[in-house]
N, C-alpha and C positions, 0 to 999 in steps of 0.2 A: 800034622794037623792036631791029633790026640795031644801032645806037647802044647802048642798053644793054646788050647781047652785050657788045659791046667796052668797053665798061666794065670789066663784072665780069671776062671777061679779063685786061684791064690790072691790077686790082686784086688778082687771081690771085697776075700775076706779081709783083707789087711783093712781096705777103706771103712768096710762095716765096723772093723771092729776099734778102729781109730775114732772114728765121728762118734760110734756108742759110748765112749768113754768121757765124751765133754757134754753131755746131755743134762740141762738145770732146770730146774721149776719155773714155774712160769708166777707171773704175780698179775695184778688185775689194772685195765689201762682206766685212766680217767677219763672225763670231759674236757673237750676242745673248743677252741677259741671256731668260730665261722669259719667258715671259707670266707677267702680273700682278705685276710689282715693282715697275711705275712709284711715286714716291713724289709726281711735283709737273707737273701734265697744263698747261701752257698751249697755248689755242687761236686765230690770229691768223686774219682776213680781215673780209669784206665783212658782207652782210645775210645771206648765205645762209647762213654757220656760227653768225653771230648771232643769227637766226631769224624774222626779218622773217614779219612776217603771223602768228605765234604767241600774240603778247600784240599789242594794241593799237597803232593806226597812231602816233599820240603816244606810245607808248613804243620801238618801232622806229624812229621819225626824232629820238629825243634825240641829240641833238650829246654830251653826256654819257653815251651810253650804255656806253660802252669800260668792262668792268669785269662788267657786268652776265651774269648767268647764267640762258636763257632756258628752263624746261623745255618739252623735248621735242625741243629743238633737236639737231641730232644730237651737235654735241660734249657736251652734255648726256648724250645718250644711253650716249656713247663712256664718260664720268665715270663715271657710275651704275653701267655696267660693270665699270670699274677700282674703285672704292672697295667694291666687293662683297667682295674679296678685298684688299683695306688698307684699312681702317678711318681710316688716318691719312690717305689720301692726298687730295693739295690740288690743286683744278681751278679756275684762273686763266684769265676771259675777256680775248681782248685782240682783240674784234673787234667792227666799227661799222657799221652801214650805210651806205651811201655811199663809202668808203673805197677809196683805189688804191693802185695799183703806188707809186706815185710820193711818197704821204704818208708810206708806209711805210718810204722809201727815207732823208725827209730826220728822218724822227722818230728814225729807228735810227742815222743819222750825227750827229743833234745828240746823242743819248743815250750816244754812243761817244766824245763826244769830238773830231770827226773836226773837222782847222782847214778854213776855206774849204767847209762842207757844200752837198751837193745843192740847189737851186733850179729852180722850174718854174715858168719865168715865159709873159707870154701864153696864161692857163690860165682860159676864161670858166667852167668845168668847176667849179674850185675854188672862182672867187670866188662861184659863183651862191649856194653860203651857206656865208660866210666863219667864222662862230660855228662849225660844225662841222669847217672843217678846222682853221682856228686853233687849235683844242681838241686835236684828237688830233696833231695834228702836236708840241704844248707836250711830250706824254706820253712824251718819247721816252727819260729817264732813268727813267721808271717802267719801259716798257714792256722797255726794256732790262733792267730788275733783275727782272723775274718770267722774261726767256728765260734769263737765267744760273745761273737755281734749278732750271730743268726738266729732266727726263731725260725727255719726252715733249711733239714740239710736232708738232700739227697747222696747217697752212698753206693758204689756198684764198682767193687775189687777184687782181685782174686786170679784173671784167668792168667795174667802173662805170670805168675805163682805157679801153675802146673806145666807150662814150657819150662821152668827152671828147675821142678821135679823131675821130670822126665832127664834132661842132661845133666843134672848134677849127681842123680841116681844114678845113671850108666857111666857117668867119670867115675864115679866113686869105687864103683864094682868092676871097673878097668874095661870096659866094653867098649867106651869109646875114645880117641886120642885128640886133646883138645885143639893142638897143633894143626889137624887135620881138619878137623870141625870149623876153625877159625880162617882155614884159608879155601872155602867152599866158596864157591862166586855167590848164589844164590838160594833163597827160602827152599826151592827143591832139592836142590841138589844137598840141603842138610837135612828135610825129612826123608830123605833115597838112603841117608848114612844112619839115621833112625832107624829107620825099617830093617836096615842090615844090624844094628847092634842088636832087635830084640828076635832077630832069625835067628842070633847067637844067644840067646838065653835058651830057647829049647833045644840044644844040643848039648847042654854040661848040667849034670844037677844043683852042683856046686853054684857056679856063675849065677843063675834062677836063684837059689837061700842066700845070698848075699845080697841080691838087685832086691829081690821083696823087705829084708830086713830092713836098708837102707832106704826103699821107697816107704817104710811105713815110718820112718824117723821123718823123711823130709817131709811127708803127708801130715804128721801132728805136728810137725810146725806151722803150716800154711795153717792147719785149722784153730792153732793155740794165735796164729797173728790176728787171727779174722776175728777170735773173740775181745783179744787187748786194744786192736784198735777200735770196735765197736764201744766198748768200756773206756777207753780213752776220749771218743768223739762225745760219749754219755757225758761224761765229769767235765769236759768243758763245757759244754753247750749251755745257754741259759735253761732255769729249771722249765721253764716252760716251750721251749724250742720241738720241735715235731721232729724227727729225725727218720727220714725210709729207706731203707734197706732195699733194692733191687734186684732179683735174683738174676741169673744167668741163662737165657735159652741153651739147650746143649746142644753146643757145635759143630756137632761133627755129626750127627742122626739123618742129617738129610744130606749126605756126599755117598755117590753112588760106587761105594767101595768095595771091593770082593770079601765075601764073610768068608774068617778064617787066613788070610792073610796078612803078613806083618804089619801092612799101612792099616789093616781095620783092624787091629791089636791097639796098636796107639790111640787110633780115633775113639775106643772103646773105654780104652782106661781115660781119656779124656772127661768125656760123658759123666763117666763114673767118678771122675773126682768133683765136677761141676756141681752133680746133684747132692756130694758131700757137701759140699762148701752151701748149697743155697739149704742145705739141713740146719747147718751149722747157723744160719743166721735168722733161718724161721725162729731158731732156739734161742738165739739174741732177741729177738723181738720180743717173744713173750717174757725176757727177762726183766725191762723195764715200761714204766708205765709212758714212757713218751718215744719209742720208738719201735717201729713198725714194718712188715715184709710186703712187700710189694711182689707178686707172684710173675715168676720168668714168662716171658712172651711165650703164645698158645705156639706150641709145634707147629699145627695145621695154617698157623698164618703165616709163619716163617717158611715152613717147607710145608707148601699146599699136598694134599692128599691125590693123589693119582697123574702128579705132573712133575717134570724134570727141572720145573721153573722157582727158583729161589724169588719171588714177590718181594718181602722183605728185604735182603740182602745184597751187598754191593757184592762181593766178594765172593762168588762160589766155586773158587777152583781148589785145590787138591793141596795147594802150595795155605790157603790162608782158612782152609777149615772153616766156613761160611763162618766168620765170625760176627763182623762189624756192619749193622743195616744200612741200607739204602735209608736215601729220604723217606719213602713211604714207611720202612722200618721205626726211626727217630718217631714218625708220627703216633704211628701205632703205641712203641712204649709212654709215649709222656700221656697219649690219651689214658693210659693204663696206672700210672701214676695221679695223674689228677684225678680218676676216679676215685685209689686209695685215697686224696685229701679230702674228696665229697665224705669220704667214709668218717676219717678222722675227726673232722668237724660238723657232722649233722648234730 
């Protein structure tokens, strides 16, 4: 127990002291066009703005799915909103399940143009199905030319970034054997091989100053992509374009895990890299004058206060880390979202 203390300590300090190190001034926002003028809504990230769990598990894990518009999802919701009051107006998915910081990084630098673009190599993360990162990464001239048509982008990346922390960290520090990891039948049975790899960090002091080294390299990449791509989605976007940032509810605070245990190790450093990552993008926001944070769904709505009952969430078992809301969830963020645009535009 005293062992895993020190653990999440060390891993404390490594996250604090990685996020402190990318911390910029902030600069002052302008005036905003009304509400409701948007004319061309593109929306970029993960499963969770995609809508994962809403239509069918084979339509949620298409490698092809970038493009696709899921109803009920919340940038759905966000659309349905806006097109009430313009008829004309055009709502562009640009988000995939499975998707990170890092695909986003090298799709939008191949798309740009950019000589010598971004590469993530030693990424077991990526290759584990290559058909889907291949894919969107290709997209990166498309996905470029629907952010230069927008005067409205919604943004929320990052979390399948910390599952590839976690495993590319414990390969790297030999903790775990990918041969093995790769032929697990199921989502459990590879957080069960988790929990065993960092039962094995509190037994060797060594194995721990290697896993934390390398956890704090792969941690300032995730938070050095979160800032490129925000600065890359800025330079393209028209100069007047609204851009929000959406943070992340932390996943894992309402799954009723034993403290002190390897499975609440993980959930723990999860939390903890989340609330780095939605730091990191607070600090983007007050970078530029046209884009904006949008603050993570309230705890208490997600994981109600005195009940076993996930409200919000489809997904509350052990295997999927309450990630991805229910309908009522989608509801909830986009109402929260469009209040940020009441805000932006008064």
């Amino acid at each position: 127990m005293k062992r895993l203390v020190k653990l999440m300590v060390a891993l404390g300090m490594a996250i604090i002291m990685v996020a402190g190190t990318l911390s910029i001034a902030a600069f002052a926002a302008t005036e905003k066009q009304p509400y409701g003028s948007y004319k061309y809504y593109t929306y970029i990230g993960d499963s969770i703005p995609f809508g994962y769990g809403l239509v069918s598990q084979e339509e949620s894990s298409d490698p092809f799915s970038v493009g696709n518009r899921v109803k009920g999802s919340y940038p759905d919701l966000i659309g349905a909103k806006l097109e009430k009051t313009n008829k004309k107006m055009h709502v562009q998915p640009s988000a995939s399940s499975g998707s990170r910081l890092c695909d986003y990084r090298i799709l939008l630098e191949r798309g740009m143009g950019i000589k010598n673009p971004y590469n993530r190599e030693n990424d077991w993360y990526g290759n584990r199905k290559p058909e889907r990162t291949v894919r969107l990464r290709a997209m990166g001239p498309e996905i470029c030319g629907w952010i230069q048509q927008s005067d409205l982008i919604t943004f929320q990346l990052g979390i399948n970034d910390i599952t590839g922390l976690l495993i590319n960290s414990a390969y790297a520090t030999g903790l775990i054997d990918l041969d093995k990891l790769q032929s697990l039948g199921g989502l459990d049975d590879v957080l069960a091989y988790l929990e065993f790899a960092v039962g094995n960090l509190a037994k060797d002091s060594d194995i721990l100053g290697n896993f934390i080294r390398t956890f704090q390299s792969e941690l300032n990449g995730i938070l050095v992509n979160a800032q490129v791509v925000v600065k890359d989605i800025q330079l393209l976007a028209p100069n007047d374009a609204d851009i929000v940032l959406i943070g992340y509810h932390m996943a894992a605070q309402g799954l009723r895990v034993i403290p002190g245990t390897n499975g609440s190790v993980i959930f723990d450093i999860v939390d903890s890299v989340l609330e780095a990552l939605n730091t990191v993008f607070k600090v983007e926001a007050d970078k530029y004058d046209n884009v904006y944070y949008c603050a993570a769904p309230d705890a208490e709505v997600f994981y109600p206060v005195g009940t076993t009952a996930f409200e919000c969430l489809q997904d509350t078992s052990k295997i999927l880390w309450g990630v991805h809301p229910n309908a009522k969830g989608h509801q909830y963020i986009a109402k929260m979202v469009l209040k940020k645009l009441k805000e932006i535009n008064a």
